[in-house]
MDTraj code that builds the backbone (N, CA, C; nanometers):
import mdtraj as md
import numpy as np

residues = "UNK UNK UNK UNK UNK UNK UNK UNK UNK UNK UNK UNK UNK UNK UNK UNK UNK UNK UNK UNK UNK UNK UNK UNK UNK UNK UNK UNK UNK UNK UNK UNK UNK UNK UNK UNK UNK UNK UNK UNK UNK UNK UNK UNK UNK UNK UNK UNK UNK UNK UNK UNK UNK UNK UNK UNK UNK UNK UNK UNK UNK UNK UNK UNK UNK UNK UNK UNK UNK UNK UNK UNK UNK UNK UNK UNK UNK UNK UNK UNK UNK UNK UNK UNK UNK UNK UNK UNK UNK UNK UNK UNK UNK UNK UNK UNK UNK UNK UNK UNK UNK UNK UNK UNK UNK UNK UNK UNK UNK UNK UNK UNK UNK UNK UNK UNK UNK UNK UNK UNK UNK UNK UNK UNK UNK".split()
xyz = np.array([
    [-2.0049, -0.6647, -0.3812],
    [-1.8937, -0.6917, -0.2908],
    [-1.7665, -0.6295, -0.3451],
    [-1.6836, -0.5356, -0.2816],
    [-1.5156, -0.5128, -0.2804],
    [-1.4592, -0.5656, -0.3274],
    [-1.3804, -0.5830, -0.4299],
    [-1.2542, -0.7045, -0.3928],
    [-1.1522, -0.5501, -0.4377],
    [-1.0416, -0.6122, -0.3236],
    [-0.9119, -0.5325, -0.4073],
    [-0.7854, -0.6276, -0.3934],
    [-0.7308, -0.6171, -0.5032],
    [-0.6087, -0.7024, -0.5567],
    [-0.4849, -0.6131, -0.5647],
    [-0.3753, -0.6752, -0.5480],
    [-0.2503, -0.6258, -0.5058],
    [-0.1998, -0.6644, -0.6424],
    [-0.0518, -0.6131, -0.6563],
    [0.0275, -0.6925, -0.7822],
    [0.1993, -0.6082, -0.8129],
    [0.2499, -0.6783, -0.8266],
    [0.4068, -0.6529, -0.8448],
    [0.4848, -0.6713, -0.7752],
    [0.4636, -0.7704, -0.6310],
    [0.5579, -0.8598, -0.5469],
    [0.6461, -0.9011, -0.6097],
    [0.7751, -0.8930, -0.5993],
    [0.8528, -1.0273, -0.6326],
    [1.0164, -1.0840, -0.6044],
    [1.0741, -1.0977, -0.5584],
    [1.2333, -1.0756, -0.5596],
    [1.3039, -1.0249, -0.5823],
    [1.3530, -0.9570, -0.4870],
    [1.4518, -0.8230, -0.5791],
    [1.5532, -0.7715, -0.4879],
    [1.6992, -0.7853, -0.5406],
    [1.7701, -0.7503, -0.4652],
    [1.8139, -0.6275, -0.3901],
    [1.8755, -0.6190, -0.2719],
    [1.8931, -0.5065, -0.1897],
    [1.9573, -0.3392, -0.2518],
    [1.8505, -0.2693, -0.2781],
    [1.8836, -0.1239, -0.2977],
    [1.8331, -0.1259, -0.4697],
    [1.7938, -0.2296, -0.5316],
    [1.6644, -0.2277, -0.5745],
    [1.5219, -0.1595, -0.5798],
    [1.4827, -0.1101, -0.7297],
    [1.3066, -0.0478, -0.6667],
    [1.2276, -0.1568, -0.7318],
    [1.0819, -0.0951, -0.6971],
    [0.9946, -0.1627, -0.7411],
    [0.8667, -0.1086, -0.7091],
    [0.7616, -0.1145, -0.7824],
    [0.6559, -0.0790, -0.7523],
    [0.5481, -0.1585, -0.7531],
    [0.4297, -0.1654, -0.6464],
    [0.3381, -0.2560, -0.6399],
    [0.2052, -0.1436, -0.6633],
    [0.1019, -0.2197, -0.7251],
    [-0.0034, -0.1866, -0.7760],
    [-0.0917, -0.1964, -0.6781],
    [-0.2248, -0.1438, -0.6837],
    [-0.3517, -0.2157, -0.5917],
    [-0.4987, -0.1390, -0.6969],
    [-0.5948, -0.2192, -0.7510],
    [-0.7233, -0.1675, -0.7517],
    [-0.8320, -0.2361, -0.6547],
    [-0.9411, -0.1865, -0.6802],
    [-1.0255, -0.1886, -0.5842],
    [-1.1761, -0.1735, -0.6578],
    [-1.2644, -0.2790, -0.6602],
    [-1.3697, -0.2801, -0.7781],
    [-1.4913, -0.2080, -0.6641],
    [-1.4676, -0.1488, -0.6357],
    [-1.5690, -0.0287, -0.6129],
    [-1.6391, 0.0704, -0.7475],
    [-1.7915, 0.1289, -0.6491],
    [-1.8548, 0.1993, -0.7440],
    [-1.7846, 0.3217, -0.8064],
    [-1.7100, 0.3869, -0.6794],
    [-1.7081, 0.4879, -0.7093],
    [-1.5435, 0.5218, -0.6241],
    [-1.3932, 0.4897, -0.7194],
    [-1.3283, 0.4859, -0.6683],
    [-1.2351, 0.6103, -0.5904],
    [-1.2615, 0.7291, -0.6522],
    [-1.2234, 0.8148, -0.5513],
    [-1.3183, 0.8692, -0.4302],
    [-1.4154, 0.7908, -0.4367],
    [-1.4553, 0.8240, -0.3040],
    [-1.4183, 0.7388, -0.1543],
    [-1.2901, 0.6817, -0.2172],
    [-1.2291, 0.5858, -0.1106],
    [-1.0828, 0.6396, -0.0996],
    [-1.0431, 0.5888, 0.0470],
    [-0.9254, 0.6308, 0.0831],
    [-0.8615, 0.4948, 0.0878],
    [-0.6977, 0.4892, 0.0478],
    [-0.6456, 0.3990, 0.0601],
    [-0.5340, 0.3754, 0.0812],
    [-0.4803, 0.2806, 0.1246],
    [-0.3644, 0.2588, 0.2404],
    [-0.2962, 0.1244, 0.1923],
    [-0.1642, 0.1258, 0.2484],
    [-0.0537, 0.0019, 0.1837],
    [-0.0207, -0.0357, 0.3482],
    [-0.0034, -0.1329, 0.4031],
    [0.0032, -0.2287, 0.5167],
    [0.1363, -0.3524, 0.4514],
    [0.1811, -0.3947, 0.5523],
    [0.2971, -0.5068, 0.5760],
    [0.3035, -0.5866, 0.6287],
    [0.3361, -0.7282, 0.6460],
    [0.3015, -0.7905, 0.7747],
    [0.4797, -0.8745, 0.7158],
    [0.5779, -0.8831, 0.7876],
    [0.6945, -0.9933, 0.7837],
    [0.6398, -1.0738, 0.8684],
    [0.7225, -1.2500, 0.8537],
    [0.7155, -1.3796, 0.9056],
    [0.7435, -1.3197, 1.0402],
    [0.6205, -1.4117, 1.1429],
    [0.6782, -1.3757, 1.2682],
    [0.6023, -1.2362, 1.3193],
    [0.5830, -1.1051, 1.2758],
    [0.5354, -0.9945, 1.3091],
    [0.3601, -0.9244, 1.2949],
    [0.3583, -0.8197, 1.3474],
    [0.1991, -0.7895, 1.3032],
    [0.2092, -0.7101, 1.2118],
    [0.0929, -0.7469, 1.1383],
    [0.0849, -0.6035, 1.0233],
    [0.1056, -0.4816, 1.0373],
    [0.2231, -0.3880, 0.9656],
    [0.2152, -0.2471, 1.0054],
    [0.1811, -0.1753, 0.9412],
    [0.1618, -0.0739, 0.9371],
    [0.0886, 0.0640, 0.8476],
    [0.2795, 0.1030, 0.7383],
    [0.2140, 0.0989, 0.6132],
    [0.3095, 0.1341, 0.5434],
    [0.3095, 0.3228, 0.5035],
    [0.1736, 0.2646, 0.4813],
    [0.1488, 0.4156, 0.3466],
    [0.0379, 0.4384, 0.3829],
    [-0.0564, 0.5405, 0.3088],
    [-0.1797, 0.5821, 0.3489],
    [-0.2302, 0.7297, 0.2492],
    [-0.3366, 0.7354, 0.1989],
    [-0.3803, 0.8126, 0.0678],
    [-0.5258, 0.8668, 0.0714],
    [-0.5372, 0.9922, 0.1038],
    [-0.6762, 1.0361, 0.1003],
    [-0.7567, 1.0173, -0.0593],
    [-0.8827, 1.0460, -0.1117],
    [-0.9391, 1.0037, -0.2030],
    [-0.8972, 1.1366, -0.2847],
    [-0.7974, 1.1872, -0.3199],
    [-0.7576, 1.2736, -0.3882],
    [-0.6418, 1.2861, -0.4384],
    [-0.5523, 1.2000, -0.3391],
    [-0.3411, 1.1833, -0.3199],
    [-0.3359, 1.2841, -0.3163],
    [-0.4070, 1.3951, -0.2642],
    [-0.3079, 1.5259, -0.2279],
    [-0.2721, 1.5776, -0.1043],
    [-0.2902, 1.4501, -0.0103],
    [-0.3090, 1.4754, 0.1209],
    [-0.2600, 1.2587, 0.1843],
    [-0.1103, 1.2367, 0.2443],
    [-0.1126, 1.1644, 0.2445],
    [-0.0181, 1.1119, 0.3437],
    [-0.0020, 1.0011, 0.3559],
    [0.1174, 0.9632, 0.5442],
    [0.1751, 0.8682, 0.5204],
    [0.3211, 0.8530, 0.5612],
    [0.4117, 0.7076, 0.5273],
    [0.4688, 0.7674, 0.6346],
    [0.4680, 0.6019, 0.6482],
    [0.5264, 0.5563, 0.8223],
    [0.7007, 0.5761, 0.8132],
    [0.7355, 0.6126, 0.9275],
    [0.8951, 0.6611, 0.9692],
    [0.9929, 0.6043, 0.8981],
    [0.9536, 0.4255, 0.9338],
    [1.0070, 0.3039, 0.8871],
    [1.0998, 0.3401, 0.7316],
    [0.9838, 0.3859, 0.6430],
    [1.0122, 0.3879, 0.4707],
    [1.0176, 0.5007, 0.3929],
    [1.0040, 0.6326, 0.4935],
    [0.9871, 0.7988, 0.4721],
    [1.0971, 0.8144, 0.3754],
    [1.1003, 0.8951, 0.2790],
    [1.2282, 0.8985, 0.1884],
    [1.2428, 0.7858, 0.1026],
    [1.1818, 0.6719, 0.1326],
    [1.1935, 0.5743, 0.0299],
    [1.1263, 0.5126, -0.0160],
    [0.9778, 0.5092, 0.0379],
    [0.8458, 0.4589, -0.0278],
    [0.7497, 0.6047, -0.0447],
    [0.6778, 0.5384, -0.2193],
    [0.5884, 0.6864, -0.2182],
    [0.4702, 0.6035, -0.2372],
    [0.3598, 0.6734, -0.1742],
    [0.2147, 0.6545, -0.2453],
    [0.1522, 0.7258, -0.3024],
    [0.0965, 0.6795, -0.4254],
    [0.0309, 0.8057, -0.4981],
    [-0.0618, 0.7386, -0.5605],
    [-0.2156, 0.7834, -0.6326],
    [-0.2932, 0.7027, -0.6637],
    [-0.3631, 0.8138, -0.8045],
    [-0.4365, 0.7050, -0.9240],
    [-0.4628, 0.7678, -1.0175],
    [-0.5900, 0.7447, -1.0328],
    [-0.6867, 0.7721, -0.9930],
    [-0.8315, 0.7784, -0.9763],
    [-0.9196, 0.7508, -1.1300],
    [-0.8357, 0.8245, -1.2330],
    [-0.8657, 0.7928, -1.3754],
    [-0.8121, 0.6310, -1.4444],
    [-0.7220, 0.5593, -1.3725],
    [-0.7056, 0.3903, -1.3776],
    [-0.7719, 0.3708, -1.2894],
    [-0.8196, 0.4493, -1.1677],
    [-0.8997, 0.3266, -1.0439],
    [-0.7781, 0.2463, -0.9684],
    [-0.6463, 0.2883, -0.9325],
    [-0.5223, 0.2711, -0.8845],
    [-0.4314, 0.3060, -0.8111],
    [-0.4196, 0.2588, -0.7164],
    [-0.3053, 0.3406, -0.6045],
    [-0.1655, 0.2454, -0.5824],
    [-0.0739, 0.3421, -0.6015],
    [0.0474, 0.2436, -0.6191],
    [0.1608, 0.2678, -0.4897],
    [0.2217, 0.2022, -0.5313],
    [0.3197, 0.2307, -0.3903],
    [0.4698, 0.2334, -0.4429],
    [0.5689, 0.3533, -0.4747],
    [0.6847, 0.3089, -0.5193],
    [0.7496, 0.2821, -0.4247],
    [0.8795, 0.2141, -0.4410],
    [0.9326, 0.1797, -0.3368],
    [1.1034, 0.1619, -0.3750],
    [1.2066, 0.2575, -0.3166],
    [1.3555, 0.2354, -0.3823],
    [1.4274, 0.1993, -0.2943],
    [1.5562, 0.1580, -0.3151],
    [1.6448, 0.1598, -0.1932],
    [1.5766, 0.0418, -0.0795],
    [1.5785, -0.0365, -0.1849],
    [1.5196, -0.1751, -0.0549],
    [1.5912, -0.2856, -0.0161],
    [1.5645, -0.2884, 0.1577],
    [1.6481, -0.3736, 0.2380],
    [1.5895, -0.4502, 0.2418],
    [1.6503, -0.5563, 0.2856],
    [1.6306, -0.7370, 0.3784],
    [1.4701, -0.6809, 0.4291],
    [1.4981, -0.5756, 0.4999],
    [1.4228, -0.5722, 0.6346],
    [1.2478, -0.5246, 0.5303],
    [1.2538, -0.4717, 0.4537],
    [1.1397, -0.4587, 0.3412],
    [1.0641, -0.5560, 0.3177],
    [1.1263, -0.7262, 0.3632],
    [1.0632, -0.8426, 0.3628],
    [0.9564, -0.8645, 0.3759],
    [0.8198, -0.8327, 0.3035],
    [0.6878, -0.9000, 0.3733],
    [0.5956, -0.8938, 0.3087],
    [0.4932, -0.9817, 0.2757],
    [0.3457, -0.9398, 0.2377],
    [0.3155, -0.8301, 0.2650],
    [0.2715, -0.7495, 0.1611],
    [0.2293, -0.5778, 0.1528],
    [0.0565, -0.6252, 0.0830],
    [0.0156, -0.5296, 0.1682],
    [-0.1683, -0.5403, 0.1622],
    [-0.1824, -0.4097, 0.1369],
    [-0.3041, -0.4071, 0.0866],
    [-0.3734, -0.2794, -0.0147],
    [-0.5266, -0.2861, 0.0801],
    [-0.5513, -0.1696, 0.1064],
    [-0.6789, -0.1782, 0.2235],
    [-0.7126, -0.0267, 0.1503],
    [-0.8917, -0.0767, 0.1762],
    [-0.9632, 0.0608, 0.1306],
    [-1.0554, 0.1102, 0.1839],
    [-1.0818, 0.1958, 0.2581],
    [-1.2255, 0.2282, 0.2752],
    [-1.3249, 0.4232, 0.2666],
    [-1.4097, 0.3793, 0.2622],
    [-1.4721, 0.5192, 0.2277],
    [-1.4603, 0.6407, 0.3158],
    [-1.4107, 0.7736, 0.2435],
    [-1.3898, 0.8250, 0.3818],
    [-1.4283, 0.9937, 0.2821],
    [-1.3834, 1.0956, 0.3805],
    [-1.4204, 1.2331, 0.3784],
    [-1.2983, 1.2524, 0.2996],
    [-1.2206, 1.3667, 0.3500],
    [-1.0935, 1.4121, 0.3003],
    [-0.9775, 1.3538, 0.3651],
    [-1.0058, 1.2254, 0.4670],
    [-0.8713, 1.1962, 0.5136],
    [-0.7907, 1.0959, 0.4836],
    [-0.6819, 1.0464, 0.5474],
    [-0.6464, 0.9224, 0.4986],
    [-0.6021, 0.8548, 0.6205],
    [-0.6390, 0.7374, 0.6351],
    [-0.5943, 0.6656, 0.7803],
    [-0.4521, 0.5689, 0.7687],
    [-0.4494, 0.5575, 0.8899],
    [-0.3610, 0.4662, 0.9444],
    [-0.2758, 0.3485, 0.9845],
    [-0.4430, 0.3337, 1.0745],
    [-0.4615, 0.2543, 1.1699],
    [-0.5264, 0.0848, 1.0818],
    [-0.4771, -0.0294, 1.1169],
    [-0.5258, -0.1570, 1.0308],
    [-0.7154, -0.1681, 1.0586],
    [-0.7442, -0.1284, 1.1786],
    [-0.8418, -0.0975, 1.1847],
    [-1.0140, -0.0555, 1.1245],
    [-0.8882, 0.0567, 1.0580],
    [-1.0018, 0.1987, 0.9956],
    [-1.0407, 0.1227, 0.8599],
    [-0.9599, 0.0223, 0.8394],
    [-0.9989, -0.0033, 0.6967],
    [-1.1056, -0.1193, 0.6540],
    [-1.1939, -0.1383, 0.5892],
    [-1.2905, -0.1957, 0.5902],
    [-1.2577, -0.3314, 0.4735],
    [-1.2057, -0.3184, 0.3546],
    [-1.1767, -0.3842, 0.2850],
    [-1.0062, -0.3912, 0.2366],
    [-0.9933, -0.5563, 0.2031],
    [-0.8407, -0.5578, 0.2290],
    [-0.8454, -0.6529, 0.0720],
    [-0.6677, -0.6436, 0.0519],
    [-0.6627, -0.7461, -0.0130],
    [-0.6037, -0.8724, -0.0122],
    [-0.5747, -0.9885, -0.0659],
    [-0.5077, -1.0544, -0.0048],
    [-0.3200, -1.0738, 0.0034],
    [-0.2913, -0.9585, -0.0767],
    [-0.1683, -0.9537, -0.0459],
    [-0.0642, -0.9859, -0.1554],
    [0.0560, -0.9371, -0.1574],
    [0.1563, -0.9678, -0.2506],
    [0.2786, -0.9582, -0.1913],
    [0.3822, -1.0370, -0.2343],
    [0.4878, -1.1035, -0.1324],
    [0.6361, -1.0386, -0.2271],
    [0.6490, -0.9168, -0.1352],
    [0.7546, -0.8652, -0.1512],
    [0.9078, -0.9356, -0.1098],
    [1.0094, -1.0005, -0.1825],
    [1.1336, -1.0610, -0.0957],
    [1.2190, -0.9568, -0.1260],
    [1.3258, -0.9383, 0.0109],
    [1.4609, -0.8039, -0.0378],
    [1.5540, -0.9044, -0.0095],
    [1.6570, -0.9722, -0.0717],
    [1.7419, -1.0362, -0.1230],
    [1.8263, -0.9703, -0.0662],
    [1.9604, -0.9845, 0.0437],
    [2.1164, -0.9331, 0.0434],
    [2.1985, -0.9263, -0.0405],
])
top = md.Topology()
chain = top.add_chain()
for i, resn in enumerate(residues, 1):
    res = top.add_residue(resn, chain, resSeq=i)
    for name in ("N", "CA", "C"):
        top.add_atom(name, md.element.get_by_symbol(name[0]), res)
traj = md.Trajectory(xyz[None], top)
């Protein structure tokens, strides 16, 4: 069975960075693609980030362009998410989702087969 775990949520004030972690106890971890998701109080989960099984090929949503990066190190078994310049609006459980793929990297909450349970980002005014 999958499990993937998130890590480095935590309080942090506005224009602030921070970076959150994610592994994923798979056999064989670059043969997975993997993706960073959001959900704030009140809203649906959105697509943050997104990482083919290589990071050389990869998509961040409009929302965080310029200010969140994803990049992943296949030799830790790790895909991280930096993140600078953070607002209020940055508020939310951030999920780490993985699943096996070719050369691409998805999107969609959908495409992804295994999730984790999440780490609780606060952006402080």
């Amino acid at each position: 069975q999958v499990h993937v775990e998130e890590s480095g949520g935590r309080l942090v004030q506005a224009g602030e960075s921070l970076r959150l972690s994610c592994t994923a106890s798979v056999r064989i971890f670059s043969n997975y693609a993997l993706g960073w998701f959001r959900q704030a109080p009140g809203k649906e989960r959105e697509f943050v980030a997104a990482v083919n099984w290589s990071g050389r090929s990869f998509g961040v949503a409009d929302s965080v362009r310029g200010r969140f990066t994803i990049s992943r190190d296949n030799a830790k078994e790790t895909v991280y998410l930096q993140m600078i310049s953070l607002r209020p609006e940055d508020t939310a459980v951030y999920y780490c989702a993985a699943r096996e793929s070719d050369n691409r990297y998805y999107t969609e909450n959908h495409d992804y087969e295994y999730w984790g349970q999440g780490t609780q980002v606060t952006v402080s005014s």
